[in-house]
N, C-alpha and C positions, 0 to 999 in steps of 0.2 A: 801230358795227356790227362784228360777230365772222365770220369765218367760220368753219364748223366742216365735218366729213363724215357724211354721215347713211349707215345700214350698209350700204345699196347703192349707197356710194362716191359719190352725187351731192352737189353741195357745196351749203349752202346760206346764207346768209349771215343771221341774225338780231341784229336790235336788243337789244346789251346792256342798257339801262338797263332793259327788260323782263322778264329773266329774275326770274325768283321763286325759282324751285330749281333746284339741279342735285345727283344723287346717280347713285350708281355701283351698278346693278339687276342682273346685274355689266355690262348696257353702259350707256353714261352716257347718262343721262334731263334734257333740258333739257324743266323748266317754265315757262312763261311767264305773265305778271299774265293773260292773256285765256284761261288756261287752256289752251291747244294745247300739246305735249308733241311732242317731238324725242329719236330714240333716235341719240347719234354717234355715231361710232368713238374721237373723242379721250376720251382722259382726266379724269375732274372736275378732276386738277391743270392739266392742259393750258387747259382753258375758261376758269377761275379765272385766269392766268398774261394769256390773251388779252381778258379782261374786263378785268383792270388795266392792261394794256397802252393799250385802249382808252381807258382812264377818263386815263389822263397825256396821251394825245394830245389828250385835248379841253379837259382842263382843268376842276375843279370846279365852275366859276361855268357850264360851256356846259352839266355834268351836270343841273345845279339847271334851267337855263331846260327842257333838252329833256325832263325829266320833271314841267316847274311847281312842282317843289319849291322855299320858300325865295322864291316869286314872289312878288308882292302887285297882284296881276288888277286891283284896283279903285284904281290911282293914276289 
C-alpha cells in the first residue's frame, strides 16, 4: 500500500499492485485495474519511487501471491 495526497490535501492510501496507470494530466492521474481514477498532488516520479519502494519491502514472491500472479490455485 502507497500513500499519496489527493488535491484537497486529504491523504489517501491506495493498493499498489493495483494501479494500471499513472500519467501526469498536468496533475497526476492514478488509474486503478477496477477503473476508479485519483487525481494527487505528488509527482508520477514520486508514485513510481513509492510503488518501488513498496515492491522491496514486500518482496517479489509476496507481490506474486497478493495479485495471484505466478500462483497455481489447483494444487
Amino acid at each position: 500500500m502507497i500513500t499519496v495526497t489527493r488535491l484537497n490535501h486529504s491523504r489517501i492510501t491506495v493498493n499498489a499492485l493495483m494501479i494500471e496507470t499513472i500519467e501526469a494530466t498536468p496533475d497526476t492521474l492514478i488509474t486503478l485495474v477496477s477503473g476508479n481514477k485519483f487525481n494527487v498532488l505528488e509527482q508520477v516520479d514520486e508514485v513510481v519511487q513509492l510503488i518501488q519502494d513498496y515492491m522491496r519491502a514486500i518482496g517479489p514472491i509476496q507481490a506474486m501471491v497478493k495479485t495471484g500472479e505466478g500462483v497455481d490455485h489447483h494444487v
